[in-house]
C-alpha positions as CSV (number, residue, x, y, z in Angstrom):
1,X,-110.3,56.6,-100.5
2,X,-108.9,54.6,-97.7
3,X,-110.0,51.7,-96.7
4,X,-110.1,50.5,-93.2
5,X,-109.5,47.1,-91.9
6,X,-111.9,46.0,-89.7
7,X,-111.1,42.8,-87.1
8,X,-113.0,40.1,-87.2
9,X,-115.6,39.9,-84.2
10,X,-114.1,37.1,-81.7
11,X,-115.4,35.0,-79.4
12,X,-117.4,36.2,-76.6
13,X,-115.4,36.0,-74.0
14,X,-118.0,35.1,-71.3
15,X,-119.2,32.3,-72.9
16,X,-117.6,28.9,-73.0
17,X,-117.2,27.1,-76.1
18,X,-119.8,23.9,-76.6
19,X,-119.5,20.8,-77.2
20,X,-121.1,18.9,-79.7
21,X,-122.2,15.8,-80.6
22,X,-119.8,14.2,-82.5
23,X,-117.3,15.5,-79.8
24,X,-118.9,13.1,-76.9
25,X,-118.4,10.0,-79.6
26,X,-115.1,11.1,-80.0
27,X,-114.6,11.5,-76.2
28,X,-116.2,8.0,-75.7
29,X,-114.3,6.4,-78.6
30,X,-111.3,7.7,-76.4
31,X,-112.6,6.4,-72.9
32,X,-113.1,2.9,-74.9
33,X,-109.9,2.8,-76.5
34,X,-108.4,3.6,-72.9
35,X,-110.7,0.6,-71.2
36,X,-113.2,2.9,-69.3
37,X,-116.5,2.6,-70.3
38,X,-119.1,5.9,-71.1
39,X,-122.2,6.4,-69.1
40,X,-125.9,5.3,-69.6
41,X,-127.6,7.9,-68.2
42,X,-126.0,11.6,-68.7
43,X,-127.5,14.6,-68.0
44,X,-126.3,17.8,-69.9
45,X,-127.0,21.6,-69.5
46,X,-125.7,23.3,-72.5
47,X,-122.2,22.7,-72.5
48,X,-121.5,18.4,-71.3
49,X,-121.6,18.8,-67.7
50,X,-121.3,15.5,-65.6
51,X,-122.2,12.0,-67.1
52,X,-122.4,9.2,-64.2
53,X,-121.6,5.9,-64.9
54,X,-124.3,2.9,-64.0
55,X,-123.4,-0.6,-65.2
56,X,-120.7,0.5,-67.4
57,X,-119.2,-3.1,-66.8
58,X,-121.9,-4.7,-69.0
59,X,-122.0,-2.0,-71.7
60,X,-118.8,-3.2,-73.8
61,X,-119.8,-2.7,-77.4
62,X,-120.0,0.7,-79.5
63,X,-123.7,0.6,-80.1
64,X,-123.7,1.4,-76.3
65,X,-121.4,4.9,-76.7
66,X,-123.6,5.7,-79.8
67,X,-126.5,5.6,-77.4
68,X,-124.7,7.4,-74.8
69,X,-124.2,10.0,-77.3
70,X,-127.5,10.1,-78.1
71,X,-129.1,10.8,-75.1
72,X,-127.0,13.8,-74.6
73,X,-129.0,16.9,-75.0
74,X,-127.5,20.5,-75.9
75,X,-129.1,23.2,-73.7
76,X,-127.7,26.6,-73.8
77,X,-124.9,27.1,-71.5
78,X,-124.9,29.7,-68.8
79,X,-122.1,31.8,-68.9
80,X,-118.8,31.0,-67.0
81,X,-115.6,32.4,-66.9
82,X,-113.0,32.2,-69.7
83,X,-110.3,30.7,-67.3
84,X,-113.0,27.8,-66.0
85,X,-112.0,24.3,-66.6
86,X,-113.7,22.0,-69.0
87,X,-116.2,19.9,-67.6
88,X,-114.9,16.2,-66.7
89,X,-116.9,13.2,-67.8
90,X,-116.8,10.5,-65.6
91,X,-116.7,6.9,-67.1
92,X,-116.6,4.3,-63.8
93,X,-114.0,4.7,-61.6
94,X,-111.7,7.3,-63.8
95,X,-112.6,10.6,-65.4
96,X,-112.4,11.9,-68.9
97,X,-111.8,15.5,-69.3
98,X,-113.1,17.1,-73.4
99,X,-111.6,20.8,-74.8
100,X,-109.1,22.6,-73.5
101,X,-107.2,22.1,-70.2
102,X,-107.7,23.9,-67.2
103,X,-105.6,24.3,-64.0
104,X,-106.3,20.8,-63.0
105,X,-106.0,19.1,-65.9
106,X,-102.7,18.2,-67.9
107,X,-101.6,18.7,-71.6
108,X,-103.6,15.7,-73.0
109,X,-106.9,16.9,-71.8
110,X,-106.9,14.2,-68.7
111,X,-108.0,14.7,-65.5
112,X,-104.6,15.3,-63.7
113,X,-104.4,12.8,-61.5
114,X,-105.8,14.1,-57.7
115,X,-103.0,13.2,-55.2
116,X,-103.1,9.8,-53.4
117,X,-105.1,10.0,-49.6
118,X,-102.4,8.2,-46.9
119,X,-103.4,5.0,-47.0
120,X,-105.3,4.1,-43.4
121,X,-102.6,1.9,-41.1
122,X,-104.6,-1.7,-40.6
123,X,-106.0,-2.1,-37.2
124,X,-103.7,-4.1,-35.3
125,X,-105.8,-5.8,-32.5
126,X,-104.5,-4.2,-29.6
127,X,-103.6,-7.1,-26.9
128,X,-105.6,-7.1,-23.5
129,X,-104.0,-6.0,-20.4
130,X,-101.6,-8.6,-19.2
131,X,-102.4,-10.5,-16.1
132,X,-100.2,-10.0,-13.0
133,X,-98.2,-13.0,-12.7
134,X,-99.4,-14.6,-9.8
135,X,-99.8,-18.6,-9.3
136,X,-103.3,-19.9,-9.9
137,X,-104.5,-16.5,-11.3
138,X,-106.4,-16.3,-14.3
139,X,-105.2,-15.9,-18.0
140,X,-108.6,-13.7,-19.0
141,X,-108.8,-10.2,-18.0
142,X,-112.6,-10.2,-17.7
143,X,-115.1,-12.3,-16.0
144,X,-115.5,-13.4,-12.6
145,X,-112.4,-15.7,-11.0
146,X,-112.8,-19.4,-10.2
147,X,-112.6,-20.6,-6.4
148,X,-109.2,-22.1,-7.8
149,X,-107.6,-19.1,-8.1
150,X,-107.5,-18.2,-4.4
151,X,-104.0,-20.1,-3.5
152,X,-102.1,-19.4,-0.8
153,X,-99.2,-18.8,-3.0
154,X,-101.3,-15.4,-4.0
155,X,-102.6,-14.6,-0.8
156,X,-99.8,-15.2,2.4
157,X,-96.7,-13.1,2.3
158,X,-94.1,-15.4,2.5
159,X,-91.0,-15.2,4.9
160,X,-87.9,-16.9,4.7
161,X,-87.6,-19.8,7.2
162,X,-86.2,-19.9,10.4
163,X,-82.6,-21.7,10.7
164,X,-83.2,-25.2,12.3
165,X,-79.9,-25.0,14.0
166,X,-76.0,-23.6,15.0
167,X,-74.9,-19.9,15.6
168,X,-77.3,-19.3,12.5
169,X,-80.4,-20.3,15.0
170,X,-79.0,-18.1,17.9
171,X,-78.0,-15.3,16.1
172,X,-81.9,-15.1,14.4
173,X,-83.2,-16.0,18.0
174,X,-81.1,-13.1,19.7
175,X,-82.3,-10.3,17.3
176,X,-85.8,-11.1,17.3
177,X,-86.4,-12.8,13.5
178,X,-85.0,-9.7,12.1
179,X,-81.4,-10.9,10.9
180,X,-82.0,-14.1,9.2
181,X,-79.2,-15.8,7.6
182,X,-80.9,-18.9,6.4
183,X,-79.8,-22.6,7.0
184,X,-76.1,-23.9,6.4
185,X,-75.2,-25.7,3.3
186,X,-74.8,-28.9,4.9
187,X,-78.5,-28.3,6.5
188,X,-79.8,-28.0,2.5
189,X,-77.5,-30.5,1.2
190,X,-79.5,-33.0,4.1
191,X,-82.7,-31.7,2.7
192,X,-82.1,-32.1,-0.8
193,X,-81.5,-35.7,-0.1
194,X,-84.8,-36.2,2.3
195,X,-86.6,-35.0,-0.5
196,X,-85.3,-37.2,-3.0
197,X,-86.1,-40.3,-0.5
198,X,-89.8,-38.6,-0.8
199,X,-90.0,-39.3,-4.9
200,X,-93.1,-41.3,-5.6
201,X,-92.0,-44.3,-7.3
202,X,-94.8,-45.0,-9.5
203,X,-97.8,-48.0,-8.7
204,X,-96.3,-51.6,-8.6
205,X,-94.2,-52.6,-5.9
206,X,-90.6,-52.3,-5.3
207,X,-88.7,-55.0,-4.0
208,X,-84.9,-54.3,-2.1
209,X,-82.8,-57.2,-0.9
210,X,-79.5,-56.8,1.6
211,X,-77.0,-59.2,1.0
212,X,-74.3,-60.4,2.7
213,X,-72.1,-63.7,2.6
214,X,-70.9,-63.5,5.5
215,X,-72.6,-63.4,9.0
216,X,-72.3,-60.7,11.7
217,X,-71.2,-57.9,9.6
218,X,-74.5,-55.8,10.3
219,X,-76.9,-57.0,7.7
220,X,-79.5,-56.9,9.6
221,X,-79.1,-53.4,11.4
222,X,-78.6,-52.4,7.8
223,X,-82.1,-53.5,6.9
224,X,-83.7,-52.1,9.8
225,X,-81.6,-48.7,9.2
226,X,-82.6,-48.5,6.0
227,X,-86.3,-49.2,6.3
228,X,-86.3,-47.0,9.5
229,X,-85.3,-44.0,7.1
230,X,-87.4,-45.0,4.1
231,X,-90.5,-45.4,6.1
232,X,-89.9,-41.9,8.2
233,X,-89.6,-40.2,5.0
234,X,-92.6,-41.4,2.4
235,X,-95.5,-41.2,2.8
236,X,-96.3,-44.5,1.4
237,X,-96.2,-48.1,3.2
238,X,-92.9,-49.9,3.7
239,X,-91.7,-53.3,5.5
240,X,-88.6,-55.3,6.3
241,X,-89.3,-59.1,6.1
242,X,-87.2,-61.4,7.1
243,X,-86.6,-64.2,5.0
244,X,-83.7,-66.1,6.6
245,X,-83.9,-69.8,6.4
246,X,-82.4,-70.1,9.8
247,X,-83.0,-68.1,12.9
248,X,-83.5,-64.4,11.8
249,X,-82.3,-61.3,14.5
250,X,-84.4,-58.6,12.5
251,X,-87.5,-58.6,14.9
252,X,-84.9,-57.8,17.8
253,X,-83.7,-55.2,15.8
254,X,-86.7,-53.7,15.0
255,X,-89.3,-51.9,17.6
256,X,-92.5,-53.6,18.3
257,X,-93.8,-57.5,18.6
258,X,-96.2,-59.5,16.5
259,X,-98.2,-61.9,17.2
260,X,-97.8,-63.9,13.7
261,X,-94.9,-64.7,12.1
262,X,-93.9,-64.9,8.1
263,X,-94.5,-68.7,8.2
264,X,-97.8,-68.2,9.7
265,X,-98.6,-65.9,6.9
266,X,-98.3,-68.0,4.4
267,X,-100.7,-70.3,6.1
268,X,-103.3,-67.8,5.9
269,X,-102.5,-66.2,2.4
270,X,-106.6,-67.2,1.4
271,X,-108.2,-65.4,3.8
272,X,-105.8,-62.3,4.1
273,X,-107.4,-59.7,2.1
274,X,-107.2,-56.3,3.2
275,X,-104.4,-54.2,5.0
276,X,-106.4,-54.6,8.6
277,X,-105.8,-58.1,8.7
278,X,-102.2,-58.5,7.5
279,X,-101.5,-55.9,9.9
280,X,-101.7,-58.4,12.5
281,X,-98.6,-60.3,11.1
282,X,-96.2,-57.5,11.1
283,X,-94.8,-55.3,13.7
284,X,-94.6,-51.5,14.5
285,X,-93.9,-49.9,17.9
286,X,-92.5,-46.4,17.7
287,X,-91.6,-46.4,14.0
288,X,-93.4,-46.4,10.8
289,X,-91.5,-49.4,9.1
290,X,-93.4,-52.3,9.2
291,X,-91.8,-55.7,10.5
292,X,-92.7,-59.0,8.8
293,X,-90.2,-61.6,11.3
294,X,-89.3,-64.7,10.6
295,X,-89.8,-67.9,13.4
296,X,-88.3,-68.6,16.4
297,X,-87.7,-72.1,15.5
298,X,-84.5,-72.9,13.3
299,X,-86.7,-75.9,12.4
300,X,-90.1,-74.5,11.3
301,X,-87.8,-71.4,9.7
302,X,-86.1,-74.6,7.5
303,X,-89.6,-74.7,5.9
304,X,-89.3,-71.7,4.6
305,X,-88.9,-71.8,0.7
306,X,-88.9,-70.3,-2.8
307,X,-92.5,-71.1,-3.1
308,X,-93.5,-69.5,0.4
309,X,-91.0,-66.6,-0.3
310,X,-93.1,-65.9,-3.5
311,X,-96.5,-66.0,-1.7
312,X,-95.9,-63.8,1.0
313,X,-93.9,-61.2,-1.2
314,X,-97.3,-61.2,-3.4
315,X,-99.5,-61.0,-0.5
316,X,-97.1,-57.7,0.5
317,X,-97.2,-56.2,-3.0
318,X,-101.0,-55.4,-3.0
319,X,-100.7,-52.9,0.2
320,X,-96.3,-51.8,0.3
321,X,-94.8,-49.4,-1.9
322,X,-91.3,-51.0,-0.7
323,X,-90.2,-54.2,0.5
324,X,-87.1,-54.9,2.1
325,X,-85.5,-58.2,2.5
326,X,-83.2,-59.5,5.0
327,X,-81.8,-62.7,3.2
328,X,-79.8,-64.8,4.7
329,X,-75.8,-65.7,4.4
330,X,-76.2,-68.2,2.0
331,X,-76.6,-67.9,-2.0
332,X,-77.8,-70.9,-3.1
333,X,-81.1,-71.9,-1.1
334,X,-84.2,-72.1,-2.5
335,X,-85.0,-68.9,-1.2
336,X,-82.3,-66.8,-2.7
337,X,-83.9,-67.6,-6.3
338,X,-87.0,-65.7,-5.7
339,X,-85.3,-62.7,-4.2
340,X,-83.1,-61.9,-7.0
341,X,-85.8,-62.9,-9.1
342,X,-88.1,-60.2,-8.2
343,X,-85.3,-57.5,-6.9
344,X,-85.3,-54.6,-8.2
345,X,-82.2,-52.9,-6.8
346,X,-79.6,-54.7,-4.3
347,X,-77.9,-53.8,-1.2
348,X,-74.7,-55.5,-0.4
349,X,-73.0,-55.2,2.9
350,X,-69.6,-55.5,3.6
351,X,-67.6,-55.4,7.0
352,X,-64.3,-53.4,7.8
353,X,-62.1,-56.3,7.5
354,X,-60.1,-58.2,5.1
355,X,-61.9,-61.3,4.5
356,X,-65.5,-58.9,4.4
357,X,-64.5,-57.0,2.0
358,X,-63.0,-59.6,0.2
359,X,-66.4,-62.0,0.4
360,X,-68.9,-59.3,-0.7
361,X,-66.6,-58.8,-3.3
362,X,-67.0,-62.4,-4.4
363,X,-70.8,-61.5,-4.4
364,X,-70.7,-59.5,-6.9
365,X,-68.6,-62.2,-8.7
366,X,-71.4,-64.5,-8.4
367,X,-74.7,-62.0,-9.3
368,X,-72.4,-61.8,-12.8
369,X,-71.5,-65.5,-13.2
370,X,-75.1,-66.0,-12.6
371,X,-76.9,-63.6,-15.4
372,X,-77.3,-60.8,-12.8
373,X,-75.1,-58.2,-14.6
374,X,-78.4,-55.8,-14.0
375,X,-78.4,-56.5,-10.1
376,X,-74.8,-55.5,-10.2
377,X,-74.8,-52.1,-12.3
378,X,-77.5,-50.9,-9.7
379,X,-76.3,-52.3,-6.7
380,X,-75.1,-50.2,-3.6
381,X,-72.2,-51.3,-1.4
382,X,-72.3,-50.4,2.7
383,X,-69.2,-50.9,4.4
384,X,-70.0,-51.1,8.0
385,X,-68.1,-49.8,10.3
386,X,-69.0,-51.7,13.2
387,X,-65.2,-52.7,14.8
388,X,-65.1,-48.9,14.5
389,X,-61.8,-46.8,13.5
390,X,-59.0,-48.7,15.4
391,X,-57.9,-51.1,13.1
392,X,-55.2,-50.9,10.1
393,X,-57.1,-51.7,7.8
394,X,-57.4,-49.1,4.7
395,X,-60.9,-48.5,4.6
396,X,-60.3,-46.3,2.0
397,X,-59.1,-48.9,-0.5
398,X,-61.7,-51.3,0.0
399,X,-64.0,-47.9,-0.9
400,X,-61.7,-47.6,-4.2
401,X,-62.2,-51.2,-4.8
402,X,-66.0,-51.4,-4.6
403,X,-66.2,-48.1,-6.7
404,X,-64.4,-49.9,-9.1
405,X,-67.2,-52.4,-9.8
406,X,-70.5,-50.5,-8.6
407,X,-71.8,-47.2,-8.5
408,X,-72.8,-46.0,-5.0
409,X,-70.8,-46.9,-2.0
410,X,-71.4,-45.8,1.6
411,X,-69.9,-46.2,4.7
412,X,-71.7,-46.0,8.2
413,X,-69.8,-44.9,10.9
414,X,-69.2,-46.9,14.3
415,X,-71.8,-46.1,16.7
416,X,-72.4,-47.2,20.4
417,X,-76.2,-47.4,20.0
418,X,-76.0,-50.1,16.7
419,X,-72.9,-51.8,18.6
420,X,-75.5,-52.7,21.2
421,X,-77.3,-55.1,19.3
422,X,-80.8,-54.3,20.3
423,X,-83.8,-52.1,19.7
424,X,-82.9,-49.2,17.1
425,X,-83.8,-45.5,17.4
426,X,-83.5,-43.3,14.9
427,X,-83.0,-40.6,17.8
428,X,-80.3,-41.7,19.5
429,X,-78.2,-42.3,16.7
430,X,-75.2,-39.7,16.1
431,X,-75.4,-37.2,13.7
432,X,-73.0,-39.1,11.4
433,X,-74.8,-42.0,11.7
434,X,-77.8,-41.2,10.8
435,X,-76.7,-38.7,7.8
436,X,-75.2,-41.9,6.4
437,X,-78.4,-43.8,6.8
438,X,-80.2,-40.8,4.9
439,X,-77.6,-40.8,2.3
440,X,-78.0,-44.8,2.0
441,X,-82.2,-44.2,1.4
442,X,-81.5,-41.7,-1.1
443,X,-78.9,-43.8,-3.0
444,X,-81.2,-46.6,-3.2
445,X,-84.3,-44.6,-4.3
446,X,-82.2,-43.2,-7.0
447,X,-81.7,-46.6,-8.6
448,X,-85.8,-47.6,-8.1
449,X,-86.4,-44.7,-10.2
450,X,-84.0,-46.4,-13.2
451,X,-86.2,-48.2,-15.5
């Protein structure tokens, strides 16, 4: 008889294999060997299908996976397909998958890990439309605009300026505005310096004295030059006073009459206390420089000392930005203290002539021997040419000489109108002339600005 060998019945195949108890506290001893923690609350169907996770941080010991594993309940499966993956069970953030891989699992029985999503780029605040770049606009986009914004910077078209004069002036006059070729550089070299004269100088008083040893070398048109320019220029307040001990020429110089004098000023310093009433010491006519003259009288003018020259200077301080002062030829009087005292910057003037030069020189000599080393650093030298250009002397050396001890050194050209020795008018000066007196203002506002 033969005997047949019969194979053993297999496994059905359409029904997955279960999972049994011990299997989930194997599973969990796994997920808290690997530091993920089992669920609380599972619910299973048969097989284990999906156990969630709900305070697993709190749940550290292994009484909790024994009562994980109890509450699992086996239910009969329903029937899947051979080739389905095992059912993952989810412990907090990772998953644990239990029996044989599937397509998404690895070797190990793990979850194979899902592929990373692309990371979201961080917001970047994206930075608000720029403003146009106009003066007094805005920096926020939104919101209404202020009043201030409304310049005329933003709002008028601007043109370039017409040229004052030369060909430059006829050419743009001849085609109407439309060829325009702008001033010369000598026109905006002149303007540079009127607008350095302009420079505010800050609140206390500056005090300017023009010094000369020597008599009749044009101190006094100096002075009245000087403050003629400054006081055309600024827009603050500026006087010449004359504080020559003997007879002083710089209300003869200057345009205008008063009916006070410097002496008499000092008589009524008390009752002087606004700007109306000391205008009725000083003198302007055609010109904005004030005129504080000096008497008449070579006498009374003798009276005239340190002690007056420091009252009246204080009485001019409250209402003048600049004061000049005309001193006289001498360096020792009493009133010569107080001047350099209270100078901040000195003008010396020099003739064209040997023995001029030579005494303004000596000056200088005596500011040092005296302790005025700072007079002397900021002091500005004018050689005036008043004898004009037909002598043989070597202007240009006594220029080399004087730039050998001081900074700044003019020289003012002859002119017919100063020769005269009256009234001065800025208008009838020559070009020359007054481009030099320009230059002079600008010198000597440059050294008020030093500290």
């Amino acid at each position: 008889m033969t005997q047949t060998r019969k194979p053993k019945p297999g496994p059905r195949p359409d029904r997955a294999p279960s999972i049994s108890k011990g299997s989930v506290a194997s599973a969990a001893g796994e997920a808290r060997t690997s530091g993920v923690l089992p669920a609380a609350d599972a619910v299973a169907a048969g097989d284990i299908s999906v156990v969630t996770v709900s305070g697993a941080q709190d749940r550290t010991s292994a009484g909790s996976l024994s009562a994980v594993s109890g509450a699992v309940q086996q239910e009969p499966a329903p029937p899947a397909p051979a080739t389905a993956a095992m059912p993952v069970v989810t412990a907090g953030p990772a998953s644990l998958s239990i029996g044989v891989t599937g397509p998404d699992t690895d070797q190990t029985g793990g979850a194979a890990p899902a592929p990373a999503a692309p990371a979201e780029p961080a917001s970047v605040p994206v930075p608000a439309e720029e403003a146009r770049d106009l003066p007094g606009r805005r920096e926020r986009p939104e919101g209404p605009e202020p009043a201030s914004s409304l310049t005329a910077d933003r709002l008028l078209t601007r043109t370039a300026a017409a040229p004052v004069s030369g060909w430059r002036r006829w050419l743009y006059q001849a085609t109407f505005g439309h060829v325009n070729l702008g001033d010369s550089d000598q026109v905006r070299i002149q303007r540079a310096m009127e607008h350095r004269i302009a420079t505010r100088l800050g609140e206390r008083t500056r005090y300017v004295p023009v010094l000369s040893r020597k008599g009749g070398v044009g101190k006094t048109t100096v002075t009245t030059l000087l403050g003629m320019v400054l006081a055309e220029l600024r827009e603050d307040r500026v006087i010449a006073m004359d504080a020559n001990p003997d007879r002083g020429t710089l209300s003869d110089r200057s345009p205008g009459r008063a009916d006070f004098t410097a002496r008499q000023l000092v008589k009524d310093r008390f009752t002087v206390d606004s700007f109306a009433q000391l205008s009725n010491y000083t003198a302007r006519e055609g010109s904005r420089l004030d005129v504080l003259a000096s008497d008449t009288d070579p006498t009374v003018a003798h009276a005239f000392d340190d002690a007056d020259y420091r009252a009246v200077t204080d009485i001019l301080g409250r209402y003048y930005s600049i004061v000049l002062t005309d001193s006289g030829t001498g360096m020792v009087h009493s009133v010569m203290k107080g001047t350099l005292e209270k100078a901040d910057a000195v003008v010396l003037v020099s003739g064209g002539s040997v023995d001029e030069a030579r005494l303004a020189s000596e000056t200088l000599s005596w500011l040092e021997a005296h302790g005025r080393q700072e007079l002397v650093a900021k002091a500005t030298v004018v050689i005036n040419m008043a004898a004009g250009n037909r002598t043989l002397v070597n202007i240009d050396e006594i220029e080399a000489h004087f730039l050998s001890r001081v900074k700044n050194v003019v020289r003012i050209p002859h002119d017919r109108h100063l020769a005269e020795g009256s009234r001065i008018r800025l208008g009838q000066l020559k070009p020359a002339t007054r481009a030099a007196a320009v230059e002079l203002a600008a010198l000597v506002v440059d050294e008020l600005q030093q500290p």
